[in-house]
KOLGU-4560 file (N, C-alpha, C; in nm, 3 decimals, padded with zeros to 5 digits):
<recs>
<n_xx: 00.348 n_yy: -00.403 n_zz: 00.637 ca_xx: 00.348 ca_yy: -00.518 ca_zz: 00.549 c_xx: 00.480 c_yy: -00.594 c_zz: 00.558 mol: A seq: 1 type: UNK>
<n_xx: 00.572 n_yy: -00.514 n_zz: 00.540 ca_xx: 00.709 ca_yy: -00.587 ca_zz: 00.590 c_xx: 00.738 c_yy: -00.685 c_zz: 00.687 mol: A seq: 2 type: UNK>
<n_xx: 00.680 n_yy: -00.594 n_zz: 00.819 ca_xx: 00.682 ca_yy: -00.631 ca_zz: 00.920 c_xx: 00.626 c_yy: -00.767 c_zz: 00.930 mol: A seq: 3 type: UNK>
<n_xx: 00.505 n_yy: -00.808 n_zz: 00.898 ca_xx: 00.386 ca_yy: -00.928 ca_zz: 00.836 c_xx: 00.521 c_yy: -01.023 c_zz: 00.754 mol: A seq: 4 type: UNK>
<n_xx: 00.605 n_yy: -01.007 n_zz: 00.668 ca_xx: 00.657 ca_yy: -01.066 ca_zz: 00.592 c_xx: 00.786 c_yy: -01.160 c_zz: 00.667 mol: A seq: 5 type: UNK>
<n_xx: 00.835 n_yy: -01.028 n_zz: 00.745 ca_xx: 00.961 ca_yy: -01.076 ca_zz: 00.815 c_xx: 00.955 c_yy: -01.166 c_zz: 00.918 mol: A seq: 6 type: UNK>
<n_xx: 00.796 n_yy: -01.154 n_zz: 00.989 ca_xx: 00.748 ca_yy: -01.223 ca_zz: 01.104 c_xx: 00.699 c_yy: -01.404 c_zz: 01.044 mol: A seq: 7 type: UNK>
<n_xx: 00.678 n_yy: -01.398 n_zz: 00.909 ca_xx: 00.656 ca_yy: -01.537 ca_zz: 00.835 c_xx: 00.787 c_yy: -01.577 c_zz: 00.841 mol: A seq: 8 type: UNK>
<n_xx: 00.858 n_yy: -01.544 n_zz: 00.757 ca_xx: 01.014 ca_yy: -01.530 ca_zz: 00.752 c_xx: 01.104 c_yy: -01.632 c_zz: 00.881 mol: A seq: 9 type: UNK>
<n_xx: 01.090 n_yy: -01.567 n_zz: 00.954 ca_xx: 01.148 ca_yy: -01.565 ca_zz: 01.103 c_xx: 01.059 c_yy: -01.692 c_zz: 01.188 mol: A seq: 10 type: UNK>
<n_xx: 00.916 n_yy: -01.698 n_zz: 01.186 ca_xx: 00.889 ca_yy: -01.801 ca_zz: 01.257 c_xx: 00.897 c_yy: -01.935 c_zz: 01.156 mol: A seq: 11 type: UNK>
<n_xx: 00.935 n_yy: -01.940 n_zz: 01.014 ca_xx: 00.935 ca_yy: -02.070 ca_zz: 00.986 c_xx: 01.097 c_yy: -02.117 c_zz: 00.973 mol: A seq: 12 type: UNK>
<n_xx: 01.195 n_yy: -02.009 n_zz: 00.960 ca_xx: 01.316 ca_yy: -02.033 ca_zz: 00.915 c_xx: 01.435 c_yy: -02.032 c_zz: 01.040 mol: A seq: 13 type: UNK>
<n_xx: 01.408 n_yy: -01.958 n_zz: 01.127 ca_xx: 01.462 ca_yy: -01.845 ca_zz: 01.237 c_xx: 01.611 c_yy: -01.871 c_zz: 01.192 mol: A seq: 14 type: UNK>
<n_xx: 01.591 n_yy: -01.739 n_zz: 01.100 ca_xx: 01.676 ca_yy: -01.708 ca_zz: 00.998 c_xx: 01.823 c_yy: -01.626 c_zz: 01.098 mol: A seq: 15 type: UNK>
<n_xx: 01.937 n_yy: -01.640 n_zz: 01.057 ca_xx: 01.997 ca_yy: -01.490 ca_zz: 01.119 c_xx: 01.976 c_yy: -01.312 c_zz: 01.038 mol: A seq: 16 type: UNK>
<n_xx: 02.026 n_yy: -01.224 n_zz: 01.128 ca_xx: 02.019 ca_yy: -01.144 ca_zz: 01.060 c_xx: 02.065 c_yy: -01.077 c_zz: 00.925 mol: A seq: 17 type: UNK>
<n_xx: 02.172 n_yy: -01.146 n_zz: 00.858 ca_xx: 02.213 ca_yy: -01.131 ca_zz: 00.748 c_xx: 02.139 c_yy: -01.203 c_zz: 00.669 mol: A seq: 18 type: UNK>
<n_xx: 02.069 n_yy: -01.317 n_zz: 00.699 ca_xx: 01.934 ca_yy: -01.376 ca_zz: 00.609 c_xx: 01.860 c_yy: -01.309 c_zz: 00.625 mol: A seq: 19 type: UNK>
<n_xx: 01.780 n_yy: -01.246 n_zz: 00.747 ca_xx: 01.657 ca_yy: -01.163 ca_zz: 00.709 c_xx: 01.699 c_yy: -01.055 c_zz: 00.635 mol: A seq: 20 type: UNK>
<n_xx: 01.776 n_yy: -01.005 n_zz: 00.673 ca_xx: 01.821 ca_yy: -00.851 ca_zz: 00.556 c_xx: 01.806 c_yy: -00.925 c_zz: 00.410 mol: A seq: 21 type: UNK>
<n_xx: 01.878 n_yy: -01.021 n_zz: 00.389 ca_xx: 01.890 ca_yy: -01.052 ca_zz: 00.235 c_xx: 01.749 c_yy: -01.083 c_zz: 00.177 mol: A seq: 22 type: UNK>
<n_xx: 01.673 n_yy: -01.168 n_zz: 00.287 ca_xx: 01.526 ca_yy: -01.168 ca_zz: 00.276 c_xx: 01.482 c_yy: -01.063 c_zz: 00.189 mol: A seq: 23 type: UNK>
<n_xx: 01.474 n_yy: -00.920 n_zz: 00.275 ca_xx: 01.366 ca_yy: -00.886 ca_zz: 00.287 c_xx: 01.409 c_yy: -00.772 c_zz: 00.150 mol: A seq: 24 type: UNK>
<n_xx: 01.571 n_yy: -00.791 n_zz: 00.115 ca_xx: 01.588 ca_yy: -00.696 ca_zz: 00.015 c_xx: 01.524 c_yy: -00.732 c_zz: -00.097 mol: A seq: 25 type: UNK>
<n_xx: 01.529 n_yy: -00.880 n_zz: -00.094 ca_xx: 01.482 ca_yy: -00.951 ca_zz: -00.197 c_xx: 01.345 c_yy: -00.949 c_zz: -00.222 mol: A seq: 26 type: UNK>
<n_xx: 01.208 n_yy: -00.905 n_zz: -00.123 ca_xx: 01.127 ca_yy: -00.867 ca_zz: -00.098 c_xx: 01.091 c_yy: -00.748 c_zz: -00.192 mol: A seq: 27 type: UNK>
<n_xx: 01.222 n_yy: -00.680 n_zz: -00.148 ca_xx: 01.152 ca_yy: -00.514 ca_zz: -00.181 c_xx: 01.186 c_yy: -00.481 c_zz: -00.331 mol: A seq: 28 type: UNK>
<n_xx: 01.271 n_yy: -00.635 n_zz: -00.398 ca_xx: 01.306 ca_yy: -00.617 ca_zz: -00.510 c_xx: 01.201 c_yy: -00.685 c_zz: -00.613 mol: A seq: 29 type: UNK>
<n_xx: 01.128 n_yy: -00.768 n_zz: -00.531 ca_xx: 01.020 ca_yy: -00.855 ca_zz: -00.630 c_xx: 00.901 c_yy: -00.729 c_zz: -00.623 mol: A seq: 30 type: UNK>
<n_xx: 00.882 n_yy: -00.674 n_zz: -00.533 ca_xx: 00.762 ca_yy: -00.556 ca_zz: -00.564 c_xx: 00.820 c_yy: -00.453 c_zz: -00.606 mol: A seq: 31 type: UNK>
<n_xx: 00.922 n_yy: -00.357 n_zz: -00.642 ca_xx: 01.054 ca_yy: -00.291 ca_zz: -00.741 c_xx: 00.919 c_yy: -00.370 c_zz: -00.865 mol: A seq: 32 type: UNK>
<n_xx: 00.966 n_yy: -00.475 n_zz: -00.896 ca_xx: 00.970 ca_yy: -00.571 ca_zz: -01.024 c_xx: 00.841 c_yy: -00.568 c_zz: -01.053 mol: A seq: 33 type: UNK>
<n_xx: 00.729 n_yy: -00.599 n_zz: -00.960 ca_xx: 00.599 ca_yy: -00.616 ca_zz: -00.986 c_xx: 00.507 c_yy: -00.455 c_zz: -01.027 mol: A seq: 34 type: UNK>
<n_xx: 00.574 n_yy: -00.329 n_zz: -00.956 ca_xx: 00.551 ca_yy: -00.214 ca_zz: -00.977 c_xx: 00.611 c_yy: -00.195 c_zz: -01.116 mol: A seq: 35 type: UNK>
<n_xx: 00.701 n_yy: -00.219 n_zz: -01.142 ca_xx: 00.728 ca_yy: -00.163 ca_zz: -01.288 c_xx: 00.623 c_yy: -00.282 c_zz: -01.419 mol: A seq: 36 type: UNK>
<n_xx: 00.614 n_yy: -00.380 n_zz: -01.410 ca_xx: 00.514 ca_yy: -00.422 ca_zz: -01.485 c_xx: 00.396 c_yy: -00.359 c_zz: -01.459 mol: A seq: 37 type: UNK>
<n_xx: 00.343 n_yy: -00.329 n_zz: -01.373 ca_xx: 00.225 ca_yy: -00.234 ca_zz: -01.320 c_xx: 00.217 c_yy: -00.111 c_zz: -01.417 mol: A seq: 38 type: UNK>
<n_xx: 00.341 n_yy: -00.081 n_zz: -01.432 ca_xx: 00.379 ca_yy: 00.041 ca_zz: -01.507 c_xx: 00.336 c_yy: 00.067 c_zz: -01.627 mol: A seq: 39 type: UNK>
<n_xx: 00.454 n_yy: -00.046 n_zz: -01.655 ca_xx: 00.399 ca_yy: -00.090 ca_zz: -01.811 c_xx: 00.336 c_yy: -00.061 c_zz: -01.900 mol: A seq: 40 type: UNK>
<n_xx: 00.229 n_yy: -00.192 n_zz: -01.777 ca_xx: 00.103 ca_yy: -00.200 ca_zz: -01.848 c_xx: 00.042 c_yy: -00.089 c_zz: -01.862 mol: A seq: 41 type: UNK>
<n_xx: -00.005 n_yy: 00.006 n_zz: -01.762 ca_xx: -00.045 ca_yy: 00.142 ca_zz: -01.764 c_xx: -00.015 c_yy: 00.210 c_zz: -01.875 mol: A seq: 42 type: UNK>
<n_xx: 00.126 n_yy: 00.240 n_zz: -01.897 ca_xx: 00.174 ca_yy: 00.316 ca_zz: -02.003 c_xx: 00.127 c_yy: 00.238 c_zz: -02.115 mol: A seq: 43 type: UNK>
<n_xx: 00.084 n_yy: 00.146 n_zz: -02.151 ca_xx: 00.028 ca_yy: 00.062 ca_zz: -02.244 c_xx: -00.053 c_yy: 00.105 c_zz: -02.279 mol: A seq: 44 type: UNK>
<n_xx: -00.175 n_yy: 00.083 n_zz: -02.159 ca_xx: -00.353 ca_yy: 00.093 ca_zz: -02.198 c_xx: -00.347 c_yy: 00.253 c_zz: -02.202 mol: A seq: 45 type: UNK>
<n_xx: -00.316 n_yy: 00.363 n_zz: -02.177 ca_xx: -00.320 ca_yy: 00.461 ca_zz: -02.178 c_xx: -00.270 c_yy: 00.550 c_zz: -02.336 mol: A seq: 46 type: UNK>
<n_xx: -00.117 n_yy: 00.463 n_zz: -02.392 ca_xx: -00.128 ca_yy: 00.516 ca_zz: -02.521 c_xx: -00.221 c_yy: 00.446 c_zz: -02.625 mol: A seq: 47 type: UNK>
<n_xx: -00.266 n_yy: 00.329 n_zz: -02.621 ca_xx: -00.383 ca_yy: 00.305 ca_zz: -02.685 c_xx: -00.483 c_yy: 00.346 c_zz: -02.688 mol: A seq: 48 type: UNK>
<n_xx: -00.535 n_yy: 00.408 n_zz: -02.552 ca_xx: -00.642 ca_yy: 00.507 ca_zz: -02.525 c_xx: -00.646 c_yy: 00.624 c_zz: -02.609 mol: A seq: 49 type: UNK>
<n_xx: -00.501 n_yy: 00.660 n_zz: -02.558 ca_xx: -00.482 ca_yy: 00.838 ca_zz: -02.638 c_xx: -00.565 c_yy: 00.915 c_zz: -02.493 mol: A seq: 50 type: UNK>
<n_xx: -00.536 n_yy: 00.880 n_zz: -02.399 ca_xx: -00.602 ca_yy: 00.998 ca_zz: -02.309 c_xx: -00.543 c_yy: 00.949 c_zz: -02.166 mol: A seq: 51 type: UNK>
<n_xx: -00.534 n_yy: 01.019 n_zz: -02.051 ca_xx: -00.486 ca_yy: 00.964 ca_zz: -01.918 c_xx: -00.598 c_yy: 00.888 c_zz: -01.895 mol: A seq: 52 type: UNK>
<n_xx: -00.553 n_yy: 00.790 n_zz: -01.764 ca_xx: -00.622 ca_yy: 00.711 ca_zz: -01.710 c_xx: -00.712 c_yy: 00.770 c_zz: -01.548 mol: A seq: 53 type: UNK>
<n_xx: -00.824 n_yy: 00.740 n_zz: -01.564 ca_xx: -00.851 ca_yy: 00.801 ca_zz: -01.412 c_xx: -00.835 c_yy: 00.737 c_zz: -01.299 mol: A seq: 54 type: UNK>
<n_xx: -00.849 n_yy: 00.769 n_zz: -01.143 ca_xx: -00.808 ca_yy: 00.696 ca_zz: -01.102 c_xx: -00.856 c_yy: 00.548 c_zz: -01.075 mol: A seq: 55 type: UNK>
<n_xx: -01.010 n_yy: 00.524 n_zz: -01.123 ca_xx: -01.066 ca_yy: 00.394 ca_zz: -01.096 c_xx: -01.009 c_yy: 00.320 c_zz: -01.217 mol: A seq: 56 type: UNK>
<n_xx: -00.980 n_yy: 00.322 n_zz: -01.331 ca_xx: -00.905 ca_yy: 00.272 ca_zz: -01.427 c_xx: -00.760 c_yy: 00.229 c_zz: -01.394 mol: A seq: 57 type: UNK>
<n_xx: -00.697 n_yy: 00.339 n_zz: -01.344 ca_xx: -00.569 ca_yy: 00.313 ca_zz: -01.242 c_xx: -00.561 c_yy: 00.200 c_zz: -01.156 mol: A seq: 58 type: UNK>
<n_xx: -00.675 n_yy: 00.192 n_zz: -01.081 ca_xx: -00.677 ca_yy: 00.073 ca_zz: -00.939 c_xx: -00.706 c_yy: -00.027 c_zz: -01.018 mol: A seq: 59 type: UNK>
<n_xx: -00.783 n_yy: -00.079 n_zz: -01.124 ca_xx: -00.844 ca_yy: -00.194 ca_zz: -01.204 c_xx: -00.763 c_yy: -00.258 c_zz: -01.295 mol: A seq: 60 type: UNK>
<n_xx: -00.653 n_yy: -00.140 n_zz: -01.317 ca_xx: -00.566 ca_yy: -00.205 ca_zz: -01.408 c_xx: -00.476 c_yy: -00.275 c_zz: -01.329 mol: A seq: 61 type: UNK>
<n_xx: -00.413 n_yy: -00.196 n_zz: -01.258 ca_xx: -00.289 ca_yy: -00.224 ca_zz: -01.159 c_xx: -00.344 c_yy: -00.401 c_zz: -01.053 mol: A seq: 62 type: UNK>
<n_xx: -00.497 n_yy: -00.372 n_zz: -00.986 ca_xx: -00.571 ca_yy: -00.509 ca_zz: -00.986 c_xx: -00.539 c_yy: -00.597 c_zz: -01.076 mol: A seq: 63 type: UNK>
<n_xx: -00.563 n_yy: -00.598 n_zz: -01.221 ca_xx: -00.577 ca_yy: -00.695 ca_zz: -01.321 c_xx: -00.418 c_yy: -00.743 c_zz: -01.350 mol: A seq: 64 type: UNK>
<n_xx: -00.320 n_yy: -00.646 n_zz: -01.325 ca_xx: -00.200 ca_yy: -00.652 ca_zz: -01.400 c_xx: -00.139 c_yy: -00.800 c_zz: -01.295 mol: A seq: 65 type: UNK>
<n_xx: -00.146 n_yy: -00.729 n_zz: -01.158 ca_xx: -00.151 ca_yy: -00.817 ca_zz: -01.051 c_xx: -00.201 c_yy: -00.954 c_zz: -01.060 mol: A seq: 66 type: UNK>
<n_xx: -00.307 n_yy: -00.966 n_zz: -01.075 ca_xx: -00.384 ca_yy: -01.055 ca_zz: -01.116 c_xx: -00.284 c_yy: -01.164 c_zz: -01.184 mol: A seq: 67 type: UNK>
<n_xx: -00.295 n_yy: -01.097 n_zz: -01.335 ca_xx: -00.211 ca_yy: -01.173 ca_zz: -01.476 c_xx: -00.093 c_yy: -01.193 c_zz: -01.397 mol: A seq: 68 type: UNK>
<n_xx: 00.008 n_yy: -01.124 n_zz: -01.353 ca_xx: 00.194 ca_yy: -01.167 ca_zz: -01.302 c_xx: 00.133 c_yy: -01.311 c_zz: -01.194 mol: A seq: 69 type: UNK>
<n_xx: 00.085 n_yy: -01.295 n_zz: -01.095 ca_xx: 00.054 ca_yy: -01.381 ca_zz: -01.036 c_xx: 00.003 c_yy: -01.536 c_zz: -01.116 mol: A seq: 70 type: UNK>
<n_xx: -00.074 n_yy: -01.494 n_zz: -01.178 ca_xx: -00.122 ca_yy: -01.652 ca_zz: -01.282 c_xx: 00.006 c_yy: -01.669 c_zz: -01.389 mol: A seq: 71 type: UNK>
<n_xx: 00.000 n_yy: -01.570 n_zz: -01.407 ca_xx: 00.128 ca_yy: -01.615 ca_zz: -01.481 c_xx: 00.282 c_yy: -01.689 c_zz: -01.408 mol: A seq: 72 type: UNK>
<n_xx: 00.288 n_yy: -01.662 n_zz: -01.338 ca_xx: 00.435 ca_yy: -01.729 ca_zz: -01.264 c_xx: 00.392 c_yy: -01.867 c_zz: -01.215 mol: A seq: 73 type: UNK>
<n_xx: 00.292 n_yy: -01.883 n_zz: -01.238 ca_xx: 00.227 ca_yy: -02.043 ca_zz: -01.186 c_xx: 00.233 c_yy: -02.096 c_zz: -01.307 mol: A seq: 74 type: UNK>
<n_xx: 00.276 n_yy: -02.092 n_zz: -01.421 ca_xx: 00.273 ca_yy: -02.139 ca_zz: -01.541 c_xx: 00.354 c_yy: -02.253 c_zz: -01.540 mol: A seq: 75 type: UNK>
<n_xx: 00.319 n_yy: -02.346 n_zz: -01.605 ca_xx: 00.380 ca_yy: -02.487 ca_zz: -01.599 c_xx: 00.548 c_yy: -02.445 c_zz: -01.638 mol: A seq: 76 type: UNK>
<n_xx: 00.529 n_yy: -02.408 n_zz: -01.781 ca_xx: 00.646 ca_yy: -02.370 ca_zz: -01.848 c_xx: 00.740 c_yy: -02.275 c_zz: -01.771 mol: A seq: 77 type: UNK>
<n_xx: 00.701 n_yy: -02.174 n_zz: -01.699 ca_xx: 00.802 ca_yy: -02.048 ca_zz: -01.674 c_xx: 00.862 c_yy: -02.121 c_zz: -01.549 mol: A seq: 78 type: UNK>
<n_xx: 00.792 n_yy: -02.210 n_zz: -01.450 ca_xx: 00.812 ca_yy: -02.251 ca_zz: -01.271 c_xx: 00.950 c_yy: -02.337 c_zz: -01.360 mol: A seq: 79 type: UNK>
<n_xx: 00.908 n_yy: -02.453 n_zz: -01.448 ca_xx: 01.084 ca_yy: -02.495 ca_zz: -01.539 c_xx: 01.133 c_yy: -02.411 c_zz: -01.556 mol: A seq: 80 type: UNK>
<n_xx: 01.122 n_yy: -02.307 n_zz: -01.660 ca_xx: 01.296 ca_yy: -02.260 ca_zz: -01.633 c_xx: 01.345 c_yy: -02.133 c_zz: -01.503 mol: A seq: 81 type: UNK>
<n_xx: 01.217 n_yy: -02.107 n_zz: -01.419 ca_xx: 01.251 ca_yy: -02.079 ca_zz: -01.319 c_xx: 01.341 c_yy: -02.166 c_zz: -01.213 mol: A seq: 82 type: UNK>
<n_xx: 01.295 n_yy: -02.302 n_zz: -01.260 ca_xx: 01.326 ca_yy: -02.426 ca_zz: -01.152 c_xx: 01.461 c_yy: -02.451 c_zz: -01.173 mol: A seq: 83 type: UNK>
<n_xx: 01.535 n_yy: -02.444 n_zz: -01.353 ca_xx: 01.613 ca_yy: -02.513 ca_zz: -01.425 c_xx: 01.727 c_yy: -02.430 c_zz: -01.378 mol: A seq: 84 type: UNK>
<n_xx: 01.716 n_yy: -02.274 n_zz: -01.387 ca_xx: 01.794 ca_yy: -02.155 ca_zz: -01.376 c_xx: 01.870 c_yy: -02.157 c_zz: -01.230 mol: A seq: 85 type: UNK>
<n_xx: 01.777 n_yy: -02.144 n_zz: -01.142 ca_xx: 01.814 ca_yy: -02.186 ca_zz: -00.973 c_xx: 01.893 c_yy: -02.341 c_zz: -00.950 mol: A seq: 86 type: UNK>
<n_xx: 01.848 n_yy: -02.404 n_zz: -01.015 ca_xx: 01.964 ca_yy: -02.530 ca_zz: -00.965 c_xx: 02.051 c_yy: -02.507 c_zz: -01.012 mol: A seq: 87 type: UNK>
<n_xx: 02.057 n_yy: -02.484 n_zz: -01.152 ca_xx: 02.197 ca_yy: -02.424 ca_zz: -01.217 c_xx: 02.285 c_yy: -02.335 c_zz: -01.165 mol: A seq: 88 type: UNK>
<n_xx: 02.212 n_yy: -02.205 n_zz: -01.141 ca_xx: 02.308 ca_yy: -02.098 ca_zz: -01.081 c_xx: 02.339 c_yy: -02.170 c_zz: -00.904 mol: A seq: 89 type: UNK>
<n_xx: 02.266 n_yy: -02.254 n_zz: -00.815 ca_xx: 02.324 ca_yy: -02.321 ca_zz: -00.698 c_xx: 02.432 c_yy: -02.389 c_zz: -00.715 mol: A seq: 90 type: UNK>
<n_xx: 02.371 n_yy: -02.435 n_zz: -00.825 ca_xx: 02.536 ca_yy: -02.551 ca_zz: -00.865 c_xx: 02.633 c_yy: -02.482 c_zz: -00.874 mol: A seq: 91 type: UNK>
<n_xx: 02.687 n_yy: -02.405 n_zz: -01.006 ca_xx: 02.774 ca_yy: -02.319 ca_zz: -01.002 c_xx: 02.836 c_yy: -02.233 c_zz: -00.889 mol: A seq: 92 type: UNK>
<n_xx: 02.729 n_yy: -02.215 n_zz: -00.801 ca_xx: 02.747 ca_yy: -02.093 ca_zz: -00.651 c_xx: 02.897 c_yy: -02.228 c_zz: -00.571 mol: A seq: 93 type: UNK>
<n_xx: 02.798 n_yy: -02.333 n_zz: -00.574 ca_xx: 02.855 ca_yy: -02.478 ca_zz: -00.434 c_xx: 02.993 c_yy: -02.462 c_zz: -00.562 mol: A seq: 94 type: UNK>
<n_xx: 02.993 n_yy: -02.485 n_zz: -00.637 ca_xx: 03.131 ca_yy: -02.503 ca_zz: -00.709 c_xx: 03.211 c_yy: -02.380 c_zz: -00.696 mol: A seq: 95 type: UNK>
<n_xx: 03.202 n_yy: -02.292 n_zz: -00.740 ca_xx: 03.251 ca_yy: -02.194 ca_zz: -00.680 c_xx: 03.292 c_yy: -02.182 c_zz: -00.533 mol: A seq: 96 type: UNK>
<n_xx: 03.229 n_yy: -02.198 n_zz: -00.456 ca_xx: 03.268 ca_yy: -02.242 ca_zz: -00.306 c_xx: 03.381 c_yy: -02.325 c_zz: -00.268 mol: A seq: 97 type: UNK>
<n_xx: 03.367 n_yy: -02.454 n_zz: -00.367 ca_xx: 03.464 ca_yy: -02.575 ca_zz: -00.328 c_xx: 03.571 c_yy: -02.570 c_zz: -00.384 mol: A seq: 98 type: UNK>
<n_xx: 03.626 n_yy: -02.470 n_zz: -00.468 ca_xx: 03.728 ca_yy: -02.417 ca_zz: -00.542 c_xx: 03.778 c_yy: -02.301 c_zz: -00.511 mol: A seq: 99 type: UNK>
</recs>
């Protein structure tokens, strides 16, 4: 899967190797991120249950959770202050630079 990622990566950017590394850490840190909401949620529906989850409950949730993060980051509201945060912290980065 990586491999698939780095090869997008590389034929649209032809990045150097200290960009693909930073790439792909950054990669392994958004699914880090997406696994622990996965988590979560699990640990969620499960103490509401009061019982473990089996494993087709497991795959359906972790599906659905997926699902929701994905629709959710397309949200009008969150892509602003996703959008607002990144110019900001660029700005600050280039200033920092020129000083």
């Amino acid at each position: 899967m990586f491999d698939r990622i780095k090869k997008i990566f590389e034929d649209t950017q032809r990045p150097s190797q200290v960009e693909l590394e930073e790439f792909t850490e950054l990669t392994y840190k958004l699914i880090d991120l997406m696994v622990e909401f996965s988590l979560y949620s699990l640990r969620t529906i499960a103490k509401k249950r009061g019982a473990p989850l089996n494993k087709k409950q497991i795959e359906e949730a972790v599906y659905f959770d997926i699902q929701f993060r994905l629709q959710q980051i397309q949200d009008p509201e969150l892509l602003d202050i996703v959008r607002d945060q990144a110019v900001s912290r660029y700005i600050e980065e280039q200033h920092r630079s020129l000083t």
